[in-house]
Backbone as ProteinMPNN parsed JSONL, in Angstrom:
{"seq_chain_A": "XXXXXXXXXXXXXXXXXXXXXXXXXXXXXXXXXXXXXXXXXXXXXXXXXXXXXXXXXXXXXXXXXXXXXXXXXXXXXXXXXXXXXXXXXXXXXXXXXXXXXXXXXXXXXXXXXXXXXXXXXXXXXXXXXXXXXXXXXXXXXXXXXXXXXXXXXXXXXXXXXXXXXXXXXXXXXXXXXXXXXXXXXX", "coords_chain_A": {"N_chain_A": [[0.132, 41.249, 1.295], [-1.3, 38.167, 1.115], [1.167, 35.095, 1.947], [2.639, 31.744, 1.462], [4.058, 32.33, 3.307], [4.195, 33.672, 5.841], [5.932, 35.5, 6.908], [7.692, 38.585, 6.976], [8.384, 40.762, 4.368], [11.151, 40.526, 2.722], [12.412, 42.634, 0.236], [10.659, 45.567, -0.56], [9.835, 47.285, -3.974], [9.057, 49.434, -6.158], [8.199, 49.729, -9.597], [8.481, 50.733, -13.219], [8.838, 48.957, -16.181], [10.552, 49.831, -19.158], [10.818, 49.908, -22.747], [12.953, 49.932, -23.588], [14.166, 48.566, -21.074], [13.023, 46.249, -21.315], [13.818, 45.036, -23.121], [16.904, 45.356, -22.804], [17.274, 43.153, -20.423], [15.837, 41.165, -21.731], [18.041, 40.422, -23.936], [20.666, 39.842, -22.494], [19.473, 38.13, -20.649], [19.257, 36.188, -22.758], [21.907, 36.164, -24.032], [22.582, 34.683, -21.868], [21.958, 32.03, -21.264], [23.164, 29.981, -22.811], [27.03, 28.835, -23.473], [26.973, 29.318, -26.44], [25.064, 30.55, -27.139], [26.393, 33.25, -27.077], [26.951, 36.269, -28.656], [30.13, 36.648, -29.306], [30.898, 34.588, -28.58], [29.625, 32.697, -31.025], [31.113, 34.111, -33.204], [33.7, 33.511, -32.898], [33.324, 31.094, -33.411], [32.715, 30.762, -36.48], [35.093, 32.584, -37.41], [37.046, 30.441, -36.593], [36.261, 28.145, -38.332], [36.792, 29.704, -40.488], [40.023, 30.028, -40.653], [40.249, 27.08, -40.982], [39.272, 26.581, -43.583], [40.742, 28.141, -45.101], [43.385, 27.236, -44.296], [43.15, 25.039, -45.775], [43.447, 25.513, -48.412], [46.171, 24.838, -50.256], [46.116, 22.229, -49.751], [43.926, 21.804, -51.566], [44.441, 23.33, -53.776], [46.147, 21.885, -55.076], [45.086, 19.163, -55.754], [42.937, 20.148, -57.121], [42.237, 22.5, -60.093], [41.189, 25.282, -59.107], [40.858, 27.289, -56.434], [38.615, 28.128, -55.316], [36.28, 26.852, -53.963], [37.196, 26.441, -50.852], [37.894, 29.51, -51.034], [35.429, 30.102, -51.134], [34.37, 29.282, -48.925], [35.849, 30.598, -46.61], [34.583, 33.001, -47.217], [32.079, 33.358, -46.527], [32.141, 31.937, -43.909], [32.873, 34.719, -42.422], [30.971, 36.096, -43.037], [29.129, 35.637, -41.718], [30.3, 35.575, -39.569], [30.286, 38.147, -38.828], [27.566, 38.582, -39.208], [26.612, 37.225, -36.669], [28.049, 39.139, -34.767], [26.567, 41.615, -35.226], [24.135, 42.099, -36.54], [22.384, 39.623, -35.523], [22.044, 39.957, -32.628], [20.596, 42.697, -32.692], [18.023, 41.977, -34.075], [17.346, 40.059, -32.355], [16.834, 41.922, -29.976], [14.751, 43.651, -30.89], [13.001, 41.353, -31.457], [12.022, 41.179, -28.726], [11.309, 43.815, -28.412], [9.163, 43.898, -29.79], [7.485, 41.807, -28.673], [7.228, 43.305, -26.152], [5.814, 45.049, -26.448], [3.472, 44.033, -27.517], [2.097, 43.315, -25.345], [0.462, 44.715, -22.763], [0.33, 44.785, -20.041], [2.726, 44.611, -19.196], [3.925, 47.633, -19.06], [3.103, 48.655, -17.197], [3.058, 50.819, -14.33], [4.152, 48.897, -11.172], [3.77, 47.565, -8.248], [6.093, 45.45, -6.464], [6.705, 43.231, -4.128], [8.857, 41.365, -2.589], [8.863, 38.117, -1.067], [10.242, 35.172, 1.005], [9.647, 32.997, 0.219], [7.725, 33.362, -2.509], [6.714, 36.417, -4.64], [4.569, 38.95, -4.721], [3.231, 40.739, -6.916], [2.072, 43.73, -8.17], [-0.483, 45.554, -10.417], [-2.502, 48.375, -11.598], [-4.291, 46.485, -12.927], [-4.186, 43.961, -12.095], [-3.925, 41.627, -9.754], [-0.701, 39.379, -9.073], [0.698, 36.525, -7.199], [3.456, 34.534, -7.566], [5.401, 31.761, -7.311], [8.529, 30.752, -6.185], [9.188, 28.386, -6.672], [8.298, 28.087, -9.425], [9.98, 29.062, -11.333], [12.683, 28.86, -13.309], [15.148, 29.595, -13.593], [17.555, 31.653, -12.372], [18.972, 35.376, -13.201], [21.283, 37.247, -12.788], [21.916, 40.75, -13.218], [23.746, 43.965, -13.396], [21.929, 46.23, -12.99], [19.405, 44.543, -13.378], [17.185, 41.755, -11.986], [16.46, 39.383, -12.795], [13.787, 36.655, -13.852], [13.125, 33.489, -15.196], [10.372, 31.293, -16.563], [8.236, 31.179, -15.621], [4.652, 30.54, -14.469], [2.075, 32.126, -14.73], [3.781, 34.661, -15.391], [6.009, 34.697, -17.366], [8.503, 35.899, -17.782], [9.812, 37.408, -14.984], [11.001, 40.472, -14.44], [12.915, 42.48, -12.291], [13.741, 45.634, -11.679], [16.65, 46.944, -10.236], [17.0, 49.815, -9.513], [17.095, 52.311, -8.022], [17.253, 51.145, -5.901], [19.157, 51.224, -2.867], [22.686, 50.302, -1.849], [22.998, 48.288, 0.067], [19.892, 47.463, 0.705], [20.503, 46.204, -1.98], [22.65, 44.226, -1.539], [21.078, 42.855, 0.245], [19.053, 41.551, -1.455], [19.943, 40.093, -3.798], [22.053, 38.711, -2.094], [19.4, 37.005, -1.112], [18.44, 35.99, -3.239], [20.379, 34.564, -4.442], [20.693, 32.528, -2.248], [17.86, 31.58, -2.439], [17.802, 30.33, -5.584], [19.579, 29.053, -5.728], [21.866, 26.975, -7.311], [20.525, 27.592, -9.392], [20.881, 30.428, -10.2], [22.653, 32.561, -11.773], [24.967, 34.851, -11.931], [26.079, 37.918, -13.681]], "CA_chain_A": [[-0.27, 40.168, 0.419], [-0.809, 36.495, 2.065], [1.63, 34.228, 0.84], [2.276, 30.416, 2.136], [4.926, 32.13, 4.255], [3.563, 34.947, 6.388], [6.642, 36.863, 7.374], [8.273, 40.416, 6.44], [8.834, 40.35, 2.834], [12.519, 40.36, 1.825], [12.283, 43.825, -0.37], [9.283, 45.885, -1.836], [10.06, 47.625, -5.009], [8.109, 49.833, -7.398], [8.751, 49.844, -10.971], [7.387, 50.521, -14.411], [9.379, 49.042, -17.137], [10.198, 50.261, -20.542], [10.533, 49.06, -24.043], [14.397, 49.524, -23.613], [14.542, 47.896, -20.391], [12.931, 44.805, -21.025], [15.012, 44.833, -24.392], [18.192, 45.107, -22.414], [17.281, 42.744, -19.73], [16.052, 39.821, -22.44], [19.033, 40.473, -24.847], [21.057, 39.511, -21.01], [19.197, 36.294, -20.241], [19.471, 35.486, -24.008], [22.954, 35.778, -23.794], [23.351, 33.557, -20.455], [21.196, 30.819, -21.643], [24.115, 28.89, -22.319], [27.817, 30.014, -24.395], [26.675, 29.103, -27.555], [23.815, 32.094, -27.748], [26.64, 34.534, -26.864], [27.692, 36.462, -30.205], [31.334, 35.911, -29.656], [31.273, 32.679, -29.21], [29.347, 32.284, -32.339], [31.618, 34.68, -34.29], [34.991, 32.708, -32.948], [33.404, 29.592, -34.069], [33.117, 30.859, -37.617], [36.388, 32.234, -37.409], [37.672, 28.978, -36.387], [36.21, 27.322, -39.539], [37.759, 30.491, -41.881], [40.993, 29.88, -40.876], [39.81, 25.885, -41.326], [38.933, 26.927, -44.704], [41.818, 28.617, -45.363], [44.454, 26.065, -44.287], [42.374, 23.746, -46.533], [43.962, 26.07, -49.615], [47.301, 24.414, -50.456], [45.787, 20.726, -50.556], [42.922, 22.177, -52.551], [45.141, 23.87, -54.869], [47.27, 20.521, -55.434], [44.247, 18.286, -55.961], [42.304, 20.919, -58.497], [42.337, 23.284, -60.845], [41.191, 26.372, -58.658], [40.429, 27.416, -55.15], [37.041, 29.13, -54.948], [35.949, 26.369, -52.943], [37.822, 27.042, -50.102], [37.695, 30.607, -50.66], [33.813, 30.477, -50.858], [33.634, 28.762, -47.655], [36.373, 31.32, -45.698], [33.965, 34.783, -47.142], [30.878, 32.777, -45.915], [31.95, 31.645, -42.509], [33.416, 35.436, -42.242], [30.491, 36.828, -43.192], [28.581, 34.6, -40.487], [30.669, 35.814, -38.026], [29.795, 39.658, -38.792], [26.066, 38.705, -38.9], [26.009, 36.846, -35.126], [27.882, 39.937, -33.86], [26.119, 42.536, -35.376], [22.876, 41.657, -37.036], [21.827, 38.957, -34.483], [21.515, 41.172, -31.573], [19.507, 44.004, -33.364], [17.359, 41.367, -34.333], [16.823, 39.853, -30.566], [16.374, 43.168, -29.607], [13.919, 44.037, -31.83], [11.908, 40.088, -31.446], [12.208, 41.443, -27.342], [10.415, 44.85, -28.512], [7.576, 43.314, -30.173], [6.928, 41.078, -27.419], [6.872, 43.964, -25.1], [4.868, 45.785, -27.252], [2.318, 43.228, -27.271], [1.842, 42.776, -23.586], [0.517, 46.218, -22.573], [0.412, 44.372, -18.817], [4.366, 45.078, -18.859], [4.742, 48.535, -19.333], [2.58, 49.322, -16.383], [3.762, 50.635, -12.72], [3.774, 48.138, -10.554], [4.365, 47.391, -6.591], [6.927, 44.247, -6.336], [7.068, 42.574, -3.042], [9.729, 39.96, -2.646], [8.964, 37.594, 0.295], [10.925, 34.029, 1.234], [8.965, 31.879, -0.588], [7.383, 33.915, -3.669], [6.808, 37.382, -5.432], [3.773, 39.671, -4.971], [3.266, 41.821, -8.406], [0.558, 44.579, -8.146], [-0.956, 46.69, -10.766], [-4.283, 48.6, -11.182], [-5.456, 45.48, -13.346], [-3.783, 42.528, -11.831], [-2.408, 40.55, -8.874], [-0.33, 38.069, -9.079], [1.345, 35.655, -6.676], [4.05, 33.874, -8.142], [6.18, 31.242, -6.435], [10.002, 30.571, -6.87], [9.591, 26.794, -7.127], [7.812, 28.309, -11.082], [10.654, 29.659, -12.114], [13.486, 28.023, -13.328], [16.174, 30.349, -13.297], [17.592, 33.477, -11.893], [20.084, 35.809, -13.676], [21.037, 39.161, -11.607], [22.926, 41.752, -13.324], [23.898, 44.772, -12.846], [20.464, 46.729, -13.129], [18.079, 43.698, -12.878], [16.987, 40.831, -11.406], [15.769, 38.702, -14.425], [13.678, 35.47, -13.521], [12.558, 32.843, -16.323], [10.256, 29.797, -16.56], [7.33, 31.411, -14.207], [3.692, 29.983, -14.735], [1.543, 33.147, -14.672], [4.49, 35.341, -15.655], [7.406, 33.82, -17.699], [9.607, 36.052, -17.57], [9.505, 38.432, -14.679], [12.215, 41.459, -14.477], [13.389, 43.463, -11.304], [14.927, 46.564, -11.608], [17.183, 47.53, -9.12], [16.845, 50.846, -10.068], [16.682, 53.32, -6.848], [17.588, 50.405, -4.54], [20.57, 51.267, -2.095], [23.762, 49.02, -1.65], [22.112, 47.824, 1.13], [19.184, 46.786, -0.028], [20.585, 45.124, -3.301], [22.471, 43.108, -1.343], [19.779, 41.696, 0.673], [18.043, 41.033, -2.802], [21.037, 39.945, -4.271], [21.821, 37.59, -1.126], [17.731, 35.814, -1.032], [18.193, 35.426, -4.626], [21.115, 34.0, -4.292], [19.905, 31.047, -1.392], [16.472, 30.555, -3.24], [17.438, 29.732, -6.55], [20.926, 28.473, -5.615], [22.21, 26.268, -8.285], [19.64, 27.693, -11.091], [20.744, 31.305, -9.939], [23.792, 33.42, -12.164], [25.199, 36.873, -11.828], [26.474, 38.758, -14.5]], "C_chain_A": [[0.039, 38.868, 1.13], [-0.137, 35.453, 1.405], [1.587, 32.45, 1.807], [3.647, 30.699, 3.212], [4.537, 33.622, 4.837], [4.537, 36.035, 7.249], [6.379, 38.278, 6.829], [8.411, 39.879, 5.392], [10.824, 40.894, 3.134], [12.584, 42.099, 1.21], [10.407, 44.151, -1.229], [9.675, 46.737, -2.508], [8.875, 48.29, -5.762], [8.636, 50.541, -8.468], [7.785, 49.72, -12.277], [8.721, 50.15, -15.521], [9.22, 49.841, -18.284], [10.635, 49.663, -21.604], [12.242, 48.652, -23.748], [15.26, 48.708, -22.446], [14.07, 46.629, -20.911], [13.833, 44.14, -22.291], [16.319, 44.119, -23.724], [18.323, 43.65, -21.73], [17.444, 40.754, -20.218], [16.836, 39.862, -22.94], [20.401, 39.771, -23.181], [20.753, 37.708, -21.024], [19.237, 35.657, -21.505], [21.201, 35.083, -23.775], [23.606, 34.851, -22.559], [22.802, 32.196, -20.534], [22.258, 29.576, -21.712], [25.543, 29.645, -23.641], [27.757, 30.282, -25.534], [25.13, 30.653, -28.173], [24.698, 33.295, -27.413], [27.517, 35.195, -28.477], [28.763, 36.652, -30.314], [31.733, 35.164, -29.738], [31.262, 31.918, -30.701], [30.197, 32.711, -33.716], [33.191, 34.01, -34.27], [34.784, 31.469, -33.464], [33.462, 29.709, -35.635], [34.627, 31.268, -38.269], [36.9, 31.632, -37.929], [37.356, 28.399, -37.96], [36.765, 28.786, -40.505], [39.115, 30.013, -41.948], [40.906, 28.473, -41.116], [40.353, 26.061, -42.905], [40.202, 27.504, -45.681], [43.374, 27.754, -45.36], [44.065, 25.165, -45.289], [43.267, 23.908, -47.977], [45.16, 25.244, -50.348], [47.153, 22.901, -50.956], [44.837, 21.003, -51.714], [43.71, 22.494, -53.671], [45.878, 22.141, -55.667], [46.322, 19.262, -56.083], [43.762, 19.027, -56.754], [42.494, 21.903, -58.409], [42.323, 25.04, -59.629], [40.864, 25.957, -57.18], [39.381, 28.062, -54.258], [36.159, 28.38, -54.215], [35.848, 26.833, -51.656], [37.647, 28.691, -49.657], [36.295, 31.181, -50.109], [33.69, 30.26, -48.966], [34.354, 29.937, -46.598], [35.015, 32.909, -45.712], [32.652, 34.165, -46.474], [31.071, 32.567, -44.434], [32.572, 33.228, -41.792], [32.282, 36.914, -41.944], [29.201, 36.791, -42.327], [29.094, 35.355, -39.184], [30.374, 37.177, -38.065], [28.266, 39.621, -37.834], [25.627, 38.383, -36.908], [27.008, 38.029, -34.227], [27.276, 41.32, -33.892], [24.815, 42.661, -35.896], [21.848, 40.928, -35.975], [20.968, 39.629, -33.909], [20.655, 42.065, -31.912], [18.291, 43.445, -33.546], [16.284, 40.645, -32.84], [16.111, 40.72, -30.249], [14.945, 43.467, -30.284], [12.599, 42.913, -31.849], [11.433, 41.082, -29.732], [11.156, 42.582, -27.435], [9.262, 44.567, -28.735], [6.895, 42.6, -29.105], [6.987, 41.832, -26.171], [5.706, 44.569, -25.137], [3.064, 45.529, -27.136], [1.956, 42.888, -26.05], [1.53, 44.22, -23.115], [0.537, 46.045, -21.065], [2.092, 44.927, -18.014], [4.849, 46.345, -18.389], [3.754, 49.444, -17.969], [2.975, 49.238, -14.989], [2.885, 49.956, -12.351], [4.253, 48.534, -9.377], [5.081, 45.564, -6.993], [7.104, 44.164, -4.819], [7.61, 41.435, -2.924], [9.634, 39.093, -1.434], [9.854, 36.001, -0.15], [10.154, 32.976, 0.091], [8.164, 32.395, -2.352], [7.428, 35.359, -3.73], [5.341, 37.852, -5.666], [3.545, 40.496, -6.384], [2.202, 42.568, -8.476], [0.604, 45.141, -9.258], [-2.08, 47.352, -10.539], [-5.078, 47.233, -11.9], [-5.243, 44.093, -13.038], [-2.988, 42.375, -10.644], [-2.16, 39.371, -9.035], [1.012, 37.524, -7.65], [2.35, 34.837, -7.541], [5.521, 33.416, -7.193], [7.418, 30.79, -6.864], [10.547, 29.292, -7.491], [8.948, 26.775, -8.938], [8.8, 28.699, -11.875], [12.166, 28.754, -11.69], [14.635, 28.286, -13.598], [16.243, 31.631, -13.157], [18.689, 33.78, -12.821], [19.837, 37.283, -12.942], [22.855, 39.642, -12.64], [23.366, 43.025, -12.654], [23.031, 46.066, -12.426], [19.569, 45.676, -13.035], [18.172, 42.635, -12.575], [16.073, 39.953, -12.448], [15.236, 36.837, -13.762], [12.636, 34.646, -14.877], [11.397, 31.311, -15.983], [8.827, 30.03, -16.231], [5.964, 30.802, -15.26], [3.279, 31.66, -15.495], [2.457, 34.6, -15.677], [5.928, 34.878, -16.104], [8.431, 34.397, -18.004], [9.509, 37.498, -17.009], [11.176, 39.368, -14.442], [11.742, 42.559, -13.475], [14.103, 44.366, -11.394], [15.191, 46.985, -10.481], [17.703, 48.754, -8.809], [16.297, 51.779, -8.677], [16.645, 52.178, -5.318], [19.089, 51.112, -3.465], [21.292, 50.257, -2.473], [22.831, 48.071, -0.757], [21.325, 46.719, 0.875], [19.362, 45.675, -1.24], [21.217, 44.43, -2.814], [21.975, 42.115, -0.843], [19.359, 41.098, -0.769], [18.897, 39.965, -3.16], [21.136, 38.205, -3.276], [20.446, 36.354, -1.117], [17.793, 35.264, -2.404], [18.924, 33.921, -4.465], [21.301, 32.352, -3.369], [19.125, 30.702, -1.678], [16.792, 29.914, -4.243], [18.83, 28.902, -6.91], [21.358, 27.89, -7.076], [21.673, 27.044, -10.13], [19.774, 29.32, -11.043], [22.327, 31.426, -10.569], [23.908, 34.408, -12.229], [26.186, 37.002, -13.275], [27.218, 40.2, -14.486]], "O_chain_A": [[1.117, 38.496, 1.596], [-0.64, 34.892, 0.432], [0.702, 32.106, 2.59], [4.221, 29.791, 3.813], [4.646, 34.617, 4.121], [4.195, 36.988, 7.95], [5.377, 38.87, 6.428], [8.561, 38.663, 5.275], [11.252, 41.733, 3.928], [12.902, 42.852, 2.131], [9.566, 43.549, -1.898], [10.174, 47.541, -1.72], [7.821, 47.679, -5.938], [9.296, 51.581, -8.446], [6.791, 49.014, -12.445], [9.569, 51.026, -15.689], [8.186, 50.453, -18.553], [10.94, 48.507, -21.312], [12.713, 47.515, -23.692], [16.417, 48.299, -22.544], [14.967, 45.787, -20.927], [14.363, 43.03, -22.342], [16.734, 42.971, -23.879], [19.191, 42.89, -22.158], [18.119, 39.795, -19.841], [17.206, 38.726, -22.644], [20.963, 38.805, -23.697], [21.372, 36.669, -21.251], [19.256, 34.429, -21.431], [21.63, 33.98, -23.435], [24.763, 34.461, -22.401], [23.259, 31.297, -19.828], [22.279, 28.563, -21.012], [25.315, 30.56, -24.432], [28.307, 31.297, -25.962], [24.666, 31.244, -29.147], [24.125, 34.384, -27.386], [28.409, 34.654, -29.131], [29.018, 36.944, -31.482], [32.615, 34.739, -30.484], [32.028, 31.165, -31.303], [30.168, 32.157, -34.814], [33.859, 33.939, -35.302], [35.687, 30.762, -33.912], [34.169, 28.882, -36.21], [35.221, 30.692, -39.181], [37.306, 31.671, -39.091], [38.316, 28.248, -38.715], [37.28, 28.352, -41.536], [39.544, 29.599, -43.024], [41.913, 28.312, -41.805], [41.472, 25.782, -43.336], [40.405, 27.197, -46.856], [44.216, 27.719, -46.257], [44.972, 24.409, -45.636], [43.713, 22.947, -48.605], [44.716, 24.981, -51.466], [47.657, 22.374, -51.947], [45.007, 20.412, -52.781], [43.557, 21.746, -54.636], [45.846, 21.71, -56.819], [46.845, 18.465, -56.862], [44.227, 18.574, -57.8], [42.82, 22.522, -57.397], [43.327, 25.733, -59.465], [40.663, 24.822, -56.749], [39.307, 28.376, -53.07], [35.206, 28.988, -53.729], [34.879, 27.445, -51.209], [37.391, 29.13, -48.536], [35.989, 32.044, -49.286], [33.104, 30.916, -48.105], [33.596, 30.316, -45.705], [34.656, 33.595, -44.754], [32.244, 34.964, -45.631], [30.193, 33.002, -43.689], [32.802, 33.119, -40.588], [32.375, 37.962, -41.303], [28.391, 37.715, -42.243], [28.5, 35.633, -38.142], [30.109, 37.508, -36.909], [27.882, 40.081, -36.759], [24.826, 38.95, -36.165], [26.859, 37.965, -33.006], [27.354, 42.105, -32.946], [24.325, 43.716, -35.494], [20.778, 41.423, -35.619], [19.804, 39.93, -34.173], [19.73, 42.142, -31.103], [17.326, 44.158, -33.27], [15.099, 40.727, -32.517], [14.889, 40.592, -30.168], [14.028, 43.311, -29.478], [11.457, 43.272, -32.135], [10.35, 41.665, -29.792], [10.168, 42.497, -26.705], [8.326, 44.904, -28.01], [5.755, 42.893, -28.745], [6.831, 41.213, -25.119], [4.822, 44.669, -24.285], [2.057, 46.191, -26.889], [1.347, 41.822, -25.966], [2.515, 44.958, -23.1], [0.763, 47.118, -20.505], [2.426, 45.37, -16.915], [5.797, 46.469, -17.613], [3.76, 50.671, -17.864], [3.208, 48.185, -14.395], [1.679, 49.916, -12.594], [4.97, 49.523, -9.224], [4.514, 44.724, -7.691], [7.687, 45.105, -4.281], [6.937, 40.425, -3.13], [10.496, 39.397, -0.61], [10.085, 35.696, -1.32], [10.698, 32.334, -0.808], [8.188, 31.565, -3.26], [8.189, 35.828, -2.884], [4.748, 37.356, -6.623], [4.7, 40.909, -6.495], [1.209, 41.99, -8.917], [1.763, 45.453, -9.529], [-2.735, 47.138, -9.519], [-6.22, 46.92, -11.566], [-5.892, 43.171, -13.532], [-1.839, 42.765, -10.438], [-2.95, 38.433, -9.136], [2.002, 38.187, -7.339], [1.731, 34.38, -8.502], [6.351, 34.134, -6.635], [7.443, 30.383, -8.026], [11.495, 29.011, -8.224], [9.059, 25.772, -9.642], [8.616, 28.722, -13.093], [12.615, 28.27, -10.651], [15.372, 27.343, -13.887], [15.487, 32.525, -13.54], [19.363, 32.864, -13.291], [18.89, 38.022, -12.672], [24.017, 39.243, -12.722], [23.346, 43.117, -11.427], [23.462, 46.848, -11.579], [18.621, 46.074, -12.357], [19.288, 42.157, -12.781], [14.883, 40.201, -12.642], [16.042, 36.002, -13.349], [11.633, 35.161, -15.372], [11.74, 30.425, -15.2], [8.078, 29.1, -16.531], [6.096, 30.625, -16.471], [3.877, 32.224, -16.412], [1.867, 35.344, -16.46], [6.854, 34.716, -15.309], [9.372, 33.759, -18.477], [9.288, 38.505, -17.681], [12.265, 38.808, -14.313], [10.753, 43.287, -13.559], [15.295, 44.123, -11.207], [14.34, 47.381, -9.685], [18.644, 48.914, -8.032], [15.094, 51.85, -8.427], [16.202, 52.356, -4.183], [20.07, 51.371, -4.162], [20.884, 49.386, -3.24], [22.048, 47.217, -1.174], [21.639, 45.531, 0.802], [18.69, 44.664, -1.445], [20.889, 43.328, -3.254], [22.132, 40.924, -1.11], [19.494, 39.881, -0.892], [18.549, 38.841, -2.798], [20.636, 37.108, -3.526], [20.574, 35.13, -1.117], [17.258, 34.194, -2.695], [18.483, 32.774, -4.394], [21.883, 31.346, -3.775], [18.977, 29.493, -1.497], [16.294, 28.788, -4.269], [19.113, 28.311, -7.952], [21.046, 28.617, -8.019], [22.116, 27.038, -11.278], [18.922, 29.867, -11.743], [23.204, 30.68, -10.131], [22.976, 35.118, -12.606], [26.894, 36.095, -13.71], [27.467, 40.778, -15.544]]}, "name": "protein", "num_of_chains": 1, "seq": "XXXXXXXXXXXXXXXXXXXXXXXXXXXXXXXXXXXXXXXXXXXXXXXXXXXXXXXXXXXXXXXXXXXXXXXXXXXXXXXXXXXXXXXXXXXXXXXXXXXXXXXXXXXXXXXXXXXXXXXXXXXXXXXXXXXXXXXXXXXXXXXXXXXXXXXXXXXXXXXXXXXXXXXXXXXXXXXXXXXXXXXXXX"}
């Protein structure tokens, strides 16, 4: 595939996602987005306002009659913090499915060729070129290579799934110098 840099590619890869990978992979870059989308954060911040809520009790009591104020607000921010660590996620998951669902382009093997400058993507009904200066961040876990932002493809996913050591850390490494700054591991 001719790109605007005509070496060796970097790695070639072939992969067919599935419903539960691209699940896993977005539920991942959801959570790295920034700390505020991760569901402990969100469940220590409610927390934080129970026991708020709770200290509040004693002046509350002293100033009026009852304390169901207070109490309302501790079972509410308690019951907040359940929902963003257990509800949330299922929910992500589940937005992530549909939107796989709907893309029948996804779930089909592909050829991945990674060269210096962009990202070959073959199937039987599509090529695409897609260049690294489109995408506006990397996240590399421990199974994939997750990239966001892309024109053509906005959010493409690498599994590193039957790579060697070797190999992943070349990948690992190019990622790592292309998208420098806008590039996190997990």
């Amino acid at each position: 595939m001719s790109t605007f840099y005509e070496g060796e590619p970097v790695q070639k890869l072939e992969q067919q996602l599935t419903q539960p990978d691209f699940e896993t992979a977005f539920l991942s870059y959801e959570h790295s987005v920034s700390p505020l989308h991760r569901p402990a954060v969100r469940a220590g911040i409610c927390v934080t306002a129970a026991v708020l809520f709770g200290s509040m009790i004693p002046w509350y009591a002293a100033r009026f009659a009852t304390v169901w104020l207070p109490l309302c607000g501790i079972l509410l921010a308690l019951a907040l913090a359940v929902y963003f660590c257990r509800e949330q996620p299922k929910a992500v998951r589940r937005w992530a499915g549909n939107l796989f669902r709907s893309n029948r382009m996804l779930s089909l093997p592909c050829s991945v060729t990674v060269y210096r400058d962009s990202v070959a993507v073959k199937n039987e009904y599509e090529t695409l070129t897609l260049y690294w200066t489109d995408y506006g961040a990397c996240l590399e876990t421990g199974q994939y290579v997750i990239l966001s932002g892309g024109v053509s493809r906005n959010f493409l996913i690498l599994k590193k799934q039957g790579l060697t050591g070797e190999q992943q850390a070349a990948l690992s490494a190019h990622f790592r110098n292309t998208f420098a700054a806008r590039y996190r591991r997990r």
